[in-house]
C-alpha positions in Angstrom: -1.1 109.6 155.5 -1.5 113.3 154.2 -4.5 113.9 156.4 -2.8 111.9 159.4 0.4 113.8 159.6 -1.6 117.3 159.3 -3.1 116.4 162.8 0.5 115.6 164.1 1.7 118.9 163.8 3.7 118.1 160.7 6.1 115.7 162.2 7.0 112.2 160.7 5.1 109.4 161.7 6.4 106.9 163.5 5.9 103.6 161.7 6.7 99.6 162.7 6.3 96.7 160.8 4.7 93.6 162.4 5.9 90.6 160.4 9.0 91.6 158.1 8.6 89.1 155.4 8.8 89.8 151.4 5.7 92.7 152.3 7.5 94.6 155.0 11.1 94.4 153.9 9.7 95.8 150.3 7.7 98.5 152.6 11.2 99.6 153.8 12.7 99.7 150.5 9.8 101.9 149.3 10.1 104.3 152.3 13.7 104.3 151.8 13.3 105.0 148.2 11.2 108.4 149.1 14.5 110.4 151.0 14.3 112.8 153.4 11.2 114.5 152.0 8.8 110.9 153.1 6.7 111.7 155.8 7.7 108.6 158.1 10.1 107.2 159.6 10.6 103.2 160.5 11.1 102.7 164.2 11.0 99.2 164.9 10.7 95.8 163.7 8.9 93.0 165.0 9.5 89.3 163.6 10.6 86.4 165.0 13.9 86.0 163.1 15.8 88.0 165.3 17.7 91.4 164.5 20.6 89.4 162.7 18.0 88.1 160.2 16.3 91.0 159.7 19.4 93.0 158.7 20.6 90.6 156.4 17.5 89.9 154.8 16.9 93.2 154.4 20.7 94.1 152.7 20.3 90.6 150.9 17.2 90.0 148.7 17.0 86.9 146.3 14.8 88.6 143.7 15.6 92.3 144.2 19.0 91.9 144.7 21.3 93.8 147.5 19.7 97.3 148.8 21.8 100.4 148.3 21.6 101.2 151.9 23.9 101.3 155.0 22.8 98.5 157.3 24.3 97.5 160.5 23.9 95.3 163.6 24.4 97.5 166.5 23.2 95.8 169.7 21.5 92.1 170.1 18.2 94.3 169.5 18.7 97.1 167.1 20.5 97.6 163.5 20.6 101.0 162.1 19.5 101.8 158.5 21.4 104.5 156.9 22.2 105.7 160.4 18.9 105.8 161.8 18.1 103.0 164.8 15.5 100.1 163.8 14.5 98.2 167.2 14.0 94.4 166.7 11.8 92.7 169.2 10.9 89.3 168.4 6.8 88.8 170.1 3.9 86.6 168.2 1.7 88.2 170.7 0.5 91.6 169.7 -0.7 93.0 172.9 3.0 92.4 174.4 4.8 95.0 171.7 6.2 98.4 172.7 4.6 100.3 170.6 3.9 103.1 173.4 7.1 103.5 174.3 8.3 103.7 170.9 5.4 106.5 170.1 4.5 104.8 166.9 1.9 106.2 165.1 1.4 103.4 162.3 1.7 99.8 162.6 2.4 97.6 159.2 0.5 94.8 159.9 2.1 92.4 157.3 2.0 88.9 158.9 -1.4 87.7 157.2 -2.2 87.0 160.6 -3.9 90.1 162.4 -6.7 90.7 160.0 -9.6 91.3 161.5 -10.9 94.3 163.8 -9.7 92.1 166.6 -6.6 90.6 165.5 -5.4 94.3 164.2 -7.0 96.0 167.4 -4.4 94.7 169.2 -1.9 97.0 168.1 -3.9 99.8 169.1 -4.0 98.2 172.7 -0.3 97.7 172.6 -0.1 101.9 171.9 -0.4 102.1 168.4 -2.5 104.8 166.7 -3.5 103.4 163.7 -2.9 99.8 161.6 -2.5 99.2 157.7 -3.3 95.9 157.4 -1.3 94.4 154.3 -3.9 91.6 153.4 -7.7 91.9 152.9 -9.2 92.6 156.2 -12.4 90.6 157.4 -15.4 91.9 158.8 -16.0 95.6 159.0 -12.4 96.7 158.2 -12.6 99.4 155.3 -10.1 98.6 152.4 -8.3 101.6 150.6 -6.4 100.8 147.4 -3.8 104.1 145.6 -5.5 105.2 142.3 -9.0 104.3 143.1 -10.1 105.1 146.6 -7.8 106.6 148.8 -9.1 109.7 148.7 -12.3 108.6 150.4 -10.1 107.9 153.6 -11.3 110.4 156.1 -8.3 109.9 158.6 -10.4 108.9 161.5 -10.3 105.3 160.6 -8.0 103.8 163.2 -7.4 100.0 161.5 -7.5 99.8 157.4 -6.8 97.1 155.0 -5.3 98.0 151.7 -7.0 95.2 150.1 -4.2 92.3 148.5 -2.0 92.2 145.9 -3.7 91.0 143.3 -6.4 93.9 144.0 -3.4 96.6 144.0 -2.0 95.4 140.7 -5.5 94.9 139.1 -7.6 97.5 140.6 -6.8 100.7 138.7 -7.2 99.1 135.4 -10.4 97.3 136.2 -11.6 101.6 137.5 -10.5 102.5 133.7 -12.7 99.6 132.7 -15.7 100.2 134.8 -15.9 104.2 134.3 
């Protein structure tokens, strides 16, 4: 992200979550959790549960309970987190999301679905610069897991994977292991 947001003239990146499931609601939080000083910003939303849904699901979580943050339905499309406006559309079909005319830099691709360089190229088509792919990609897709080698991302890469959970929560101790 570091080397990303140099090229961008220092301004936050634009991020949107495809598929806002347990992954992408928990990908809020965390960006959430970061303040003013994160370096991006969440734009839109696509799922197909509708902006109602997403808002309460998002307030509302059965295992991390309610989220400390100021959510509101605003329009049959839009709520606004902490003040900020989060557009809902509701689209299986990648190629048909607005990413353009939202500018978004990054899409969260956190369906499961849109794995592969095809499936995950689609964003880019729709006007997305680059995708994080929540799910171990297939094919040629390059996976990058925190702790053990993100640093090898040069920033060119336009779709990544980083890798699945049970990678992420097993990965850096199996690095202590192996070195």
């Amino acid at each position: 992200i570091a080397n990303y947001r140099s090229k961008s003239g220092g301004k936050k990146l634009k991020v949107a979550i495809n598929g806002f499931g347990r992954i992408g609601r928990n990908f809020v939080r965390c960006l959430e959790s970061r303040g003013a000083a994160c370096p991006m910003e969440l734009v839109a939303v696509n799922d197909s549960g509708g902006v109602k849904q997403a808002a309460h699901l998002l307030k509302y979580d059965s295992i991390l309970g309610t989220f400390d943050a100021d959510i509101n339905i605003v329009s049959e499309d839009t709520f606004t987190l902490n003040g900020r406006p989060i557009k809902v559309v509701s689209n299986r079909n990648p190629l048909d999301l607005p990413w353009k005319e939202l500018g978004v830099d990054i899409v969260i691709e956190s369906t499961g679905v849109f794995i592969d360089a095809e499936g995950a190229g689609k964003h880019l088509t729709a006007g997305a610069k680059r995708v994080v792919i929540t799910a171990p990609g297939k094919g040629e897709i390059p996976t990058y897991v925190v702790g053990v080698n993100a640093d090898d991302m040069t920033g060119k890469e336009d779709i990544v994977s980083n890798a699945s959970c049970t990678t992420n929560g097993m990965a850096c101790f199996v690095k202590v292991l192996d070195e």
